[in-house]
C-alpha positions in Angstrom: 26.8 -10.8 14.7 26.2 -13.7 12.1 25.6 -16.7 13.8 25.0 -18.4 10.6 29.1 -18.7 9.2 29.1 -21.9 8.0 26.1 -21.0 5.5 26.6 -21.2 2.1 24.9 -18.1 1.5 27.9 -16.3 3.3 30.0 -17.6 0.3 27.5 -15.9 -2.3 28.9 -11.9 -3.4 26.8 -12.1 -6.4 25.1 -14.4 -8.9 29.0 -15.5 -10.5 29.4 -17.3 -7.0 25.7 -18.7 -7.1 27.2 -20.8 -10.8 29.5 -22.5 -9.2 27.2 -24.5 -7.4 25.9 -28.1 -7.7 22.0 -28.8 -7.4 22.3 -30.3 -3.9 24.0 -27.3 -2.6 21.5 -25.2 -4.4 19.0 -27.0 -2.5 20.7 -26.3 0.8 21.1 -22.6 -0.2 17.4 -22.6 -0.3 16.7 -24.0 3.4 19.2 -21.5 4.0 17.3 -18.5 2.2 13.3 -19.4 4.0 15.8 -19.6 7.7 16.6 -16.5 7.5 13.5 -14.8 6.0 11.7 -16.5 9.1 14.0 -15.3 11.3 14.2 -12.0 10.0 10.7 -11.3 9.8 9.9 -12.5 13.7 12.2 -10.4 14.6 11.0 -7.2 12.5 7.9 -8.3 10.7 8.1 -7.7 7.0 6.2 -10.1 3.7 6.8 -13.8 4.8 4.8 -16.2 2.5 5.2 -14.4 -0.6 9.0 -14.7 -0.5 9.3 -17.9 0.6 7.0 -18.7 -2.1 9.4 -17.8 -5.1 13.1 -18.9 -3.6 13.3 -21.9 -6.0 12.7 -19.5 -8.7 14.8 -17.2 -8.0 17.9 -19.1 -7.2 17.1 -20.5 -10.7 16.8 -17.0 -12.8 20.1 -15.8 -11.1 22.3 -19.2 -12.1 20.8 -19.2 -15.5 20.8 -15.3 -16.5 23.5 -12.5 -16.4 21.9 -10.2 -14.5 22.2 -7.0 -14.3 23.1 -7.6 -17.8 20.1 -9.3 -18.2 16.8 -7.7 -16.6 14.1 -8.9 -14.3 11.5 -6.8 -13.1 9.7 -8.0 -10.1 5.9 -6.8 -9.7 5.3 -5.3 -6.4 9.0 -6.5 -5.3 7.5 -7.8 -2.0 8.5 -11.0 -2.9 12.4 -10.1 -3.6 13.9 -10.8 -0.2 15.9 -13.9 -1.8 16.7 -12.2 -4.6 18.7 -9.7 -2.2 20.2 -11.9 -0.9 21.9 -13.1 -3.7 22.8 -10.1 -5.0 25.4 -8.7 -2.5 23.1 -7.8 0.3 22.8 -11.1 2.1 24.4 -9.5 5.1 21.0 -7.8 6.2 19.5 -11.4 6.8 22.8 -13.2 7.8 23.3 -10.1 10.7 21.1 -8.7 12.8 22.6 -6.0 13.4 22.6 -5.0 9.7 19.0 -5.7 9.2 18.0 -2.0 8.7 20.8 -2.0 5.6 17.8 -2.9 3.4 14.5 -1.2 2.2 11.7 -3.8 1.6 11.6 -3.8 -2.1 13.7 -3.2 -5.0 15.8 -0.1 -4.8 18.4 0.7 -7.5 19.7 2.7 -5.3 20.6 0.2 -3.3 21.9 -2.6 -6.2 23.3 -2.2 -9.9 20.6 -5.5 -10.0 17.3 -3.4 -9.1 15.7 -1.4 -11.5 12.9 0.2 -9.9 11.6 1.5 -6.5 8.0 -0.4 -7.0 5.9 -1.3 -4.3 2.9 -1.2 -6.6 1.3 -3.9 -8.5 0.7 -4.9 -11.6 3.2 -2.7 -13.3 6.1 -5.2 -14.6 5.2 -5.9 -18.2 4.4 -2.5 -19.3 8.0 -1.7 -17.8 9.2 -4.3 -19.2 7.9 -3.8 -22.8 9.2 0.3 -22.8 12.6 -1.9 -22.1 12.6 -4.5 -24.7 11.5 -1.6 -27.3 14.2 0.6 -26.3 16.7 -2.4 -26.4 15.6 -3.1 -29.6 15.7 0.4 -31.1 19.7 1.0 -29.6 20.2 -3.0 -31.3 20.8 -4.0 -27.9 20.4 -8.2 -27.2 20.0 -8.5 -23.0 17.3 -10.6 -21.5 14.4 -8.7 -20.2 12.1 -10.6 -17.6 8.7 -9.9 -15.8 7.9 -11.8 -13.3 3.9 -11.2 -11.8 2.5 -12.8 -9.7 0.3 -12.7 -6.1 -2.3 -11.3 -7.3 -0.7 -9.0 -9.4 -2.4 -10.1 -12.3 -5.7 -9.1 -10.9 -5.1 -5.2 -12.2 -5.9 -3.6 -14.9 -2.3 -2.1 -16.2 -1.0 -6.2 -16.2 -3.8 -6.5 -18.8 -2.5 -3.4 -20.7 1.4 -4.4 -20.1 0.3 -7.8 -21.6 -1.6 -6.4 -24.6 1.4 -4.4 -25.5 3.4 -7.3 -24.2 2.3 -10.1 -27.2 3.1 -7.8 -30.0 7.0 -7.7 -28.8 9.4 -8.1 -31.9 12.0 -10.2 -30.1 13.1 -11.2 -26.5 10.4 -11.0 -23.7 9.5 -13.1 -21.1 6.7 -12.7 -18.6 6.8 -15.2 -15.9 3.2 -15.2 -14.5 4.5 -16.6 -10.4 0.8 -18.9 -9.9 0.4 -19.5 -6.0 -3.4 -18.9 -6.0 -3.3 -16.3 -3.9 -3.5 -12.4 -3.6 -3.2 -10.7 0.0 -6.1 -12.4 0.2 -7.8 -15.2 -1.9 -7.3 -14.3 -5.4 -10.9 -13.5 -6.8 -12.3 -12.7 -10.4 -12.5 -14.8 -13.8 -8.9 -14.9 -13.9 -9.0 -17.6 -11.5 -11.2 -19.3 -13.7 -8.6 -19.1 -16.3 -5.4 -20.1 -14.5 -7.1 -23.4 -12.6 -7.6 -24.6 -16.0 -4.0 -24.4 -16.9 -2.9 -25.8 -13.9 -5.4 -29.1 -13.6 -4.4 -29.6 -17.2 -0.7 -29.0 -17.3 -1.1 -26.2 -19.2 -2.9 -27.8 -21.9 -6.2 -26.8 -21.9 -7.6 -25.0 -25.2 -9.0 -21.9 -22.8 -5.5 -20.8 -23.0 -5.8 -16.6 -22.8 -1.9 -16.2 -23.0 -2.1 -18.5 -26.6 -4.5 -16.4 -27.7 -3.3 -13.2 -27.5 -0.1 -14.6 -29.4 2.2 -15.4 -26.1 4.4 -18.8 -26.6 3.0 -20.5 -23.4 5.0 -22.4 -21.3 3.9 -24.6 -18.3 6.1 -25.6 -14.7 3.6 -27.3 -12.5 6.4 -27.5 -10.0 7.8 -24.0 -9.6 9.5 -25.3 -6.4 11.3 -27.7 -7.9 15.0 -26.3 -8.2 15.8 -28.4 -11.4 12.5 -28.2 -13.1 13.1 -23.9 -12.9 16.6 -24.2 -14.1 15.5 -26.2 -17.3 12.5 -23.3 -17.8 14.8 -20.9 -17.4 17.2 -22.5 -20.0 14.5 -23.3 -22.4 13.8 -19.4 -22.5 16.8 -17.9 -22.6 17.8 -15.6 -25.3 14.7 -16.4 -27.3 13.3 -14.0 -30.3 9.9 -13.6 -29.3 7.7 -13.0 -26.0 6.7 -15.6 -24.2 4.6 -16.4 -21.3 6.0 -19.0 -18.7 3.5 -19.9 -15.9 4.6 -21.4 -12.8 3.2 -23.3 -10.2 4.6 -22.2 -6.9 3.4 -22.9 -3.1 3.0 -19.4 -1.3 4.4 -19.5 2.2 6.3 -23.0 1.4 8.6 -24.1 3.9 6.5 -22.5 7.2 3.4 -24.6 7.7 1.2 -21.9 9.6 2.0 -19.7 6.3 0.9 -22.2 4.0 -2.4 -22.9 6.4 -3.2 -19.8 6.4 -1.6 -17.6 3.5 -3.4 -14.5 3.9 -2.0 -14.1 7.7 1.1 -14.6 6.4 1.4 -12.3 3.2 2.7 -9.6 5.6 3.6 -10.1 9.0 4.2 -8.1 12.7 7.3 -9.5 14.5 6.1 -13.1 15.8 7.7 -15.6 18.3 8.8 -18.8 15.7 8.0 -21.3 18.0 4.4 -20.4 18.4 3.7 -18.3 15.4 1.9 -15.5 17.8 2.9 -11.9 17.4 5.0 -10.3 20.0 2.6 -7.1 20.3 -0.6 -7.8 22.1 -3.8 -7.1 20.1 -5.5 -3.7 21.0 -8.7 -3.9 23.3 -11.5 -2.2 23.2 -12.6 0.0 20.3 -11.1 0.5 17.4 -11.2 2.9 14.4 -11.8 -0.4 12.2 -14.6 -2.0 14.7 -16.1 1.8 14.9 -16.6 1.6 11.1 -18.1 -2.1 10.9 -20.1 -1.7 13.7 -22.2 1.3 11.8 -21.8 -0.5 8.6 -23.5 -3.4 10.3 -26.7 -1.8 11.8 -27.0 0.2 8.6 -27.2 -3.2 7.2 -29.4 -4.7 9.9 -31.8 -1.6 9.4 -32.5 -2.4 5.5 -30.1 0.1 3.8 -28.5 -1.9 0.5 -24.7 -1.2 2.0 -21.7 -2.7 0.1 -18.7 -3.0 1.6 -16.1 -3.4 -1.3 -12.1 -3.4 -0.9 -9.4 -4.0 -3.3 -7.5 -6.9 -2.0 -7.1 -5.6 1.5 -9.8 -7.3 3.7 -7.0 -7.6 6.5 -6.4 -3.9 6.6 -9.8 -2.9 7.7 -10.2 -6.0 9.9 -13.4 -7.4 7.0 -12.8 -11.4 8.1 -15.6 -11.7 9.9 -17.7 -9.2 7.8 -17.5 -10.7 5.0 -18.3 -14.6 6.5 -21.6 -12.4 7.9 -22.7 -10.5 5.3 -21.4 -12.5 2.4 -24.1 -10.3 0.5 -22.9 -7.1 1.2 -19.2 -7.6 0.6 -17.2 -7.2 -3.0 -13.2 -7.8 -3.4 -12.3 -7.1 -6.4 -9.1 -7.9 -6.2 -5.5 -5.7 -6.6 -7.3 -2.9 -8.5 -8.3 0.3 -7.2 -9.6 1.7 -10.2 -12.2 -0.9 -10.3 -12.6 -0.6 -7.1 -14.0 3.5 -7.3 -15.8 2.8 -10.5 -17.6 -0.2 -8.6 -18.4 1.7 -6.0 -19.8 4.5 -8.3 -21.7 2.3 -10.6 -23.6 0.8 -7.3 -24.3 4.3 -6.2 -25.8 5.1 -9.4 -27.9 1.9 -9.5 -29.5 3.7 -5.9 -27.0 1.4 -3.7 -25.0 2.9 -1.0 -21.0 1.9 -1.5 -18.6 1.9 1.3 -15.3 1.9 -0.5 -12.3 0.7 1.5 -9.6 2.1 0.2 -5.3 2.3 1.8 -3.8 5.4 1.0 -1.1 4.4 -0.1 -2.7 2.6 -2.9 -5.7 5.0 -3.8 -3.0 6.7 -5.8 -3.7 4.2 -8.6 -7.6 5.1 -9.1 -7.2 9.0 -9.2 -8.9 9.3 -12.5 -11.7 7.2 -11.4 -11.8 9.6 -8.2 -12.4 12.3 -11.1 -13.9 11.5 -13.9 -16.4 8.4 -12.4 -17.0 9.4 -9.2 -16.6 13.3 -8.3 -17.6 14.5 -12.2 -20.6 12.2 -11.9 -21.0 13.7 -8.4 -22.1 10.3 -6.9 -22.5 9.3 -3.2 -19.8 7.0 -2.6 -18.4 6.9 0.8 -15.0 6.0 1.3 -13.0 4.9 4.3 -9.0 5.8 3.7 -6.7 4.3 5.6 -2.9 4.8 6.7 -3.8 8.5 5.2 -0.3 10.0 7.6 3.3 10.6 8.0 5.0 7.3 8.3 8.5 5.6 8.1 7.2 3.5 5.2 9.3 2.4 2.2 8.9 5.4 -0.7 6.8 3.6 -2.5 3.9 3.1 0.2 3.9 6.4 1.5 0.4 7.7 2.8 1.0 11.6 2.4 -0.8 12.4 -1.1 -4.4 11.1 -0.1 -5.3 14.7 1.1 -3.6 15.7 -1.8 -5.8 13.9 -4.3 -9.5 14.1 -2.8 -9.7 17.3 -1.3 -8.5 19.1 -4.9 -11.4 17.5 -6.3 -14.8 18.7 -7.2 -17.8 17.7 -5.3 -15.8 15.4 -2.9 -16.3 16.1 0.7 -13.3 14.8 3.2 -13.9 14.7 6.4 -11.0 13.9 9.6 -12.2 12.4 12.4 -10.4 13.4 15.8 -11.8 10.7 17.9 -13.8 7.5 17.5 -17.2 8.9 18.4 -16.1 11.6 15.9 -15.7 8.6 13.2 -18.6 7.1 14.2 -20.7 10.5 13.4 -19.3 10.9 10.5 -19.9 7.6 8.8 -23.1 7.5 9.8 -24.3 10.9 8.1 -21.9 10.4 5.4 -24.4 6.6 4.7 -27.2 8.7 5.2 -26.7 11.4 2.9 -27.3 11.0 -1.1 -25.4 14.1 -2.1 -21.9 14.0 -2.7 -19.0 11.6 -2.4 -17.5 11.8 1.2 -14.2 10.4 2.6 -13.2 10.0 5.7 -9.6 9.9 7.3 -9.3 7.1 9.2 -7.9 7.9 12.8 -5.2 6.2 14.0 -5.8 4.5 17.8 -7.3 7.8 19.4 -8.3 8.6 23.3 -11.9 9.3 23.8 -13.0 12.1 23.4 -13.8 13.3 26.8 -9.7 12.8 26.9 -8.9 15.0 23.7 -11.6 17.7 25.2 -13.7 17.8 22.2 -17.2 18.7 21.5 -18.8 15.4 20.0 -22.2 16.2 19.5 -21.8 17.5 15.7 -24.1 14.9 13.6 -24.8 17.1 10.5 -21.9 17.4 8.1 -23.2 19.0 5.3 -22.3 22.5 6.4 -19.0 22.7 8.4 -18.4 24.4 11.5 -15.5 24.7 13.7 -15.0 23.3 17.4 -13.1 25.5 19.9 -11.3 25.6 22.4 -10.9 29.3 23.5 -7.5 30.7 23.7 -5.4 34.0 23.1 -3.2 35.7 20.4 -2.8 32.3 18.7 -4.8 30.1 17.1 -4.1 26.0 16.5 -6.1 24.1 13.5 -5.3 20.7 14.2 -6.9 18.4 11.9 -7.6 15.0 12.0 -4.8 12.7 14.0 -2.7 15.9 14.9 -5.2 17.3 17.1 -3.1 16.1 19.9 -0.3 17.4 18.5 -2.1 21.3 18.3 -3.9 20.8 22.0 0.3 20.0 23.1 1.4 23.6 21.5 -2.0 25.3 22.5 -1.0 24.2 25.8 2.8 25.9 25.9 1.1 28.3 24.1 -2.4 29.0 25.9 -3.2 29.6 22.4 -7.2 28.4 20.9 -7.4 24.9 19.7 -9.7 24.8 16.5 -10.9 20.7 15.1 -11.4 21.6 11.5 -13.3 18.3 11.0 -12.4 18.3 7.0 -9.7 18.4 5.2 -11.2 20.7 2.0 -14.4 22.1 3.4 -13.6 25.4 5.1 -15.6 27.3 8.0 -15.2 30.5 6.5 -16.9 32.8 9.1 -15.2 31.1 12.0 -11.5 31.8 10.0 -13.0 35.6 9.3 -13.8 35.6 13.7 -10.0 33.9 13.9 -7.8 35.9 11.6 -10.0 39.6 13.2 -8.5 38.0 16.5 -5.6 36.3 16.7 -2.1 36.9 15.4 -0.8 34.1 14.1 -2.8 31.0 12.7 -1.1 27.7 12.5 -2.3 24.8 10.7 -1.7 21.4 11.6 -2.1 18.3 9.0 -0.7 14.9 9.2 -0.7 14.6 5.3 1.9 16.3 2.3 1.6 20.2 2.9 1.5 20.8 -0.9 -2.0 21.2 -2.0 -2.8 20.4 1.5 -5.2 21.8 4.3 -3.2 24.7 5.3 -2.8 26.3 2.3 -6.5 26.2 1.7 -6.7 28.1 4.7 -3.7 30.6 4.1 -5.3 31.2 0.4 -8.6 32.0 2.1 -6.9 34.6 4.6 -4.0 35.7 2.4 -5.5 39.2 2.0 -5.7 39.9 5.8 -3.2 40.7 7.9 -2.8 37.5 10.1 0.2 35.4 10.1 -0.3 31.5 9.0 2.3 28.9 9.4 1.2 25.9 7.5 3.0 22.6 8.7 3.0 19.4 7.0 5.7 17.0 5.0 7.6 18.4 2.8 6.9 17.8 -1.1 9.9 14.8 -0.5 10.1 11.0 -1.2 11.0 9.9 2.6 12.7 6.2 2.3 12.2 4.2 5.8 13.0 7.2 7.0 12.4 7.1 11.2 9.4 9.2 12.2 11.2 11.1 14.8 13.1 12.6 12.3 10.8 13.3 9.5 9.0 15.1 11.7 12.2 17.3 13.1 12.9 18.2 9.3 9.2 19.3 9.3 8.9 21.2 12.2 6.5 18.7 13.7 7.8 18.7 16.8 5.6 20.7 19.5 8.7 22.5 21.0 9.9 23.7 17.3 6.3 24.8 16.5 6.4 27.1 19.9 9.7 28.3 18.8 8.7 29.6 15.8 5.1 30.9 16.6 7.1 32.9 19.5 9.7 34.0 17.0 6.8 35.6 15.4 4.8 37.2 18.6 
């Protein structure tokens, strides 16, 4: 029910109503926009400071363009809950029963005003310059907008969008969104660069934007409702690119966000009076304080460890770390190809790198997984993160990180069932000098005199198989969905096999299993294509054993719930039964 009717936002359809508006009710519009994005995300979490960061600016681009006439790419689209809003989809802030309408970034199928599912940074002005050139080459006049920001500009393929970016023939405008922060601090010599701009108004001769040949622009109040609309006017339907920086104040509006803006990039449902989350924080062990505890005696004992992340300190729980060990700690901001080739440049120096990396975003250094680190055949250990099934947005699923390591030459990945497991594994993987390992980070696991696993297995370098003894059917349950395999072994009294890696095979114990058993199922919380089980059905294929290989599906899955990706997949212990005992 919207208890919010007499808000002006209800009287928005599109960015035609936003026109008819005077300043002061734009203004109000905009208490209007940060209430509801407050209220929205206590009540289902979701990006909180970078969104009520940029609603001056926003309000501003739609009353001044003609979108979706005219184009506006937003980089990482995190930040385009406002911009939702006043597009026709205000109803999923206004109601809560309609907040599930909405995915959390742009989504053209969701809007004529979205252009692209992007989740990703760093990627709007080299979209945005393939647009302007095939504007200009079909004589076409429309607007066409990038707006970075957040950090954004801290990877690589900005740097490339803006090379291509300053050579534009006519209309092109990237708006670089300045609020001094990434997910975490912002970090590099870009920082350098932009605090110059900013303490002189944007007059300072160590322009970079000048002197690749941008027409620079300066707002050094990007709150400031008026101040954007006049910006906005001034670049309208110009000839040539142009680079307008902005000034903005991330998490404006919310004074714990603007106190503390990494807490409040991204945000679990929270109580608004209090600003304390709603779900109680996990005691005891953790997969995160597994990994720093073993990173930190490593450390304590004299090896030269370096803990490097891109950007994501928060996601492997590195606060403290990094206060503690300021030495043996790199960000290097929103870009993960630096982040490998770091890495393997320190472990060719003789250091020992311990890459942090989120699945999800890993996908952006593949060829630095290749050609740097696996063709170099360097000992980098990486930690990977959210590497599972989940309901997440398309564009932050973590199904392909399996996908990409494990195909891979030289690299070793390894899928820890429990913490001690973990624990093991990053020890010998800091300890050996051979190859690249990864490791699958486990999700909250039981220990593992629960799961009924042997945990005694130190030496990595040679896989072998732990078993559970069973009949006529054999489970391989790797990683996270051990639990999964020891439920159908159960219904099944089937053997339960921890494969311990995700591309290193036990090839005499799947010889003993295949001579006696049936059926062989595999087990992976990852995408099935290119995945663990068909390494193992490839390695049997020419006996006679049935293998059913379950995964996801090669799909895009869209906040999809998990229940039911995992009913279209088969991932259900009661549906795996069915079929192993259509089989038998």
């Amino acid at each position: 029910m919207n208890k919010h009717e007499d808000f002006l936002l209800n009287q928005i359809a599109g960015p035609k109503d936003l026109k008819k508006l005077s300043i002061p009710e734009m203004k109000k519009l905009a208490q209007e926009i940060r209430t509801l994005i407050l209220e929205k995300d206590a009540a289902e979490g979701g990006h909180l400071g970078p969104d009520l960061g940029i609603v001056e600016a926003t309000i501003a681009y739609h009353y001044v363009f003609n979108a979706p006439q005219d184009k506006i790419i937003w980089d990482v689209s995190h930040q385009t809950y406002p911009h939702k809003m006043l597009t026709g989809r205000a109803q999923a802030w206004l109601d809560p029963d309609h907040y599930e309408d909405v995915t959390p970034y742009t989504n053209p199928d969701e809007s004529p005003y979205d252009y692209y599912s992007i989740g990703h940074t760093s990627t709007s002005i080299a979209l945005a310059t393939g647009m302007a050139k095939a504007r200009d080459l079909m004589g076409n006049h429309e607007n066409i907008m990038a707006l970075i920001g957040d950090g954004s500009m801290t990877g690589g393929l900005a740097f490339e969008g803006l090379n291509n970016a300053a050579i534009e023939k006519n209309n092109l405008v990237v708006v670089v969104n300045d609020n001094q922060w990434s997910i975490d601090e912002n970090v590099g010599g870009l920082v350098t660069a932009l605090k110059k701009l900013r303490d002189t108004n944007g007059q300072t001769a160590e322009n970079p934007f000048t002197a690749m040949g941008f027409d620079y622009r300066y707002v050094a109040d990007g709150n400031n409702l008026a101040d954007m609309i006049a910006a906005f006017k001034a670049v309208k339907d110009v000839n040539h690119p142009i680079l307008l920086h902005i000034n903005t104040l991330k998490g404006k509006g919310y004074e714990p966000a603007v106190l503390d803006e990494e807490a409040h990039h991204w945000v679990s449902p929270f109580n608004l009076q209090d600003d304390q989350p709603l779900a109680p924080e996990s005691q005891g062990s953790t997969p995160n304080s597994v990994a720093l505890d073993v990173i930190k005696n490593e450390i304590k004992a004299g090896k030269n460890i370096m803990a490097i992340d891109a950007a994501i300190p928060g996601v492997f729980d590195l606060d403290d770390f990094k206060n503690e060990f300021p030495d043996h700690y790199t960000d290097v901001g929103i870009a993960e190809q630096e982040s490998v080739a770091f890495a393997t440049g320190f472990a060719k120096e003789g250091g020992i790198p311990v890459l942090m990396e989120n699945s999800t975003f890993l996908q952006r250094a593949f060829d630095q997984l290749s050609h740097d680190t696996a063709a170099n055949d360097l000992p980098v250990v990486m930690l990977v993160a959210g590497g599972r099934i989940s309901n997440q947005s398309k564009t932050h699923l973590g199904i392909f990180d399996q996908v990409m390591i494990s195909n891979l030459p030289n690299w070793i990945y390894l899928a820890p069932t429990t913490l001690e497991e973990e624990k093991a594994m990053i020890k010998w993987a800091i300890r050996q000098r051979c190859h690249p390992v990864a490791i699958k980070m486990p999700a909250n696991v039981p220990d593992s005199d629960e799961q009924n696993i042997i945990t005694d297995y130190t030496n990595y370098s040679e896989i072998k198989y732990s078993i559970i003894p069973g009949k006529d059917v054999a489970i391989l349950a790797l990683g996270d969905f051990y639990q999964l395999g020891k439920e159908v072994a159960t219904k099944l009294d089937a053997t339960l096999v921890n494969p311990l890696s995700a591309n290193i095979l036990d090839e005499q114990t799947l010889n003993q299993l295949a001579a006696s058993h049936e059926v062989i199922v595999t087990l992976e919380d990852n995408s099935l294509d290119g995945g663990f089980g068909q390494k193992v059905a490839s390695y049997l294929g020419k006996t006679k054993v049935k293998i059913l290989n379950y995964g996801q599906n090669r799909v895009y899955t869209d906040q999809t719930p998990l229940s039911e990706i995992y009913r279209q997949n088969h991932l259900t212990a009661d549906q795996i039964v069915a079929d192993v005992q259509q089989i038998l």
